[in-house]
C-alpha positions in Angstrom: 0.0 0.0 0.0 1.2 3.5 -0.7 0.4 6.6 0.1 -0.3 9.4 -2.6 -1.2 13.2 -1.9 -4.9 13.9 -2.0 -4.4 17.5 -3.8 -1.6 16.4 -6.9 -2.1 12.4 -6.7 2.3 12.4 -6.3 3.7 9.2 -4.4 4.1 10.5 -0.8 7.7 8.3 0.2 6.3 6.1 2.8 7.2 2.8 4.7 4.7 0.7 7.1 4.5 1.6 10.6 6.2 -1.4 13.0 3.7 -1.7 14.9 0.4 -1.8 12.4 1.7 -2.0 9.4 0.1 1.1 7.4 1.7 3.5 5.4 3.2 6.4 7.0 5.8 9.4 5.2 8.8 8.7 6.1 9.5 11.9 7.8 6.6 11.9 10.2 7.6 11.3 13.7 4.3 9.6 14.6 2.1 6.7 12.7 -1.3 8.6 11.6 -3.2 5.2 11.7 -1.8 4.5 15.0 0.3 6.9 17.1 3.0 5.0 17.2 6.4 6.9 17.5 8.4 6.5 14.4 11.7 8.3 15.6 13.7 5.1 15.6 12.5 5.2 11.9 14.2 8.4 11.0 17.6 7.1 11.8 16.6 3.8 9.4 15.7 6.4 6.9 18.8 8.3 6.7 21.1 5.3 6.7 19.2 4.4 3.7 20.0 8.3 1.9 23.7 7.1 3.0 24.0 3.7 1.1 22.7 5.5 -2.2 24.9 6.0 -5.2 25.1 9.5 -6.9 24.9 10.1 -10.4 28.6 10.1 -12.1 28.0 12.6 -14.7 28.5 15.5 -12.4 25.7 18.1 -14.1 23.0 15.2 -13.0 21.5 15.5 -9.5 19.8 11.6 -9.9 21.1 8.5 -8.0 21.5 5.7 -9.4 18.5 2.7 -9.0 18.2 -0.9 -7.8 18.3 -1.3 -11.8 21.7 0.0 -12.2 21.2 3.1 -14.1 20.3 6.8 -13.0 16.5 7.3 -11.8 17.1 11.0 -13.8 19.5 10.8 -16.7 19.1 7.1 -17.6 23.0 6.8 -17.5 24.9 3.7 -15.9 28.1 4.8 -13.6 
């Protein structure tokens, strides 16, 4: 399940709550099915921004996907 904004339809990022498993945005600090506090998630999130792979071609601003090439330019490092 994801979540998507109600006024543009866009993909909100979003990983399920620990503790009910719903959707919740990645930077809230509490579930909004729930309550549950997501903090601990934070820190899970940013060690995931860590491990990814920039982009070689140094005008591009993508990062490279699971796939191998860039989510932006479509280039492989």
């Amino acid at each position: 399940m994801e979540l998507t904004c109600n006024e543009c339809g866009a993909e909100i990022p979003s990983d399920k709550c620990e503790k009910c498993r719903q959707p919740a945005p990645l930077w809230a600090k509490f579930c909004p099915h729930c309550g549950e506090n997501l903090a601990k998630k934070i820190t899970r999130s940013e060690a995931k921004v860590k491990k990814r792979q920039l982009c070689s071609d140094e005008s591009c601003i993508g990062i490279i996907g699971p796939d191998g090439v860039c989510t932006d330019c479509g280039k492989r490092p």
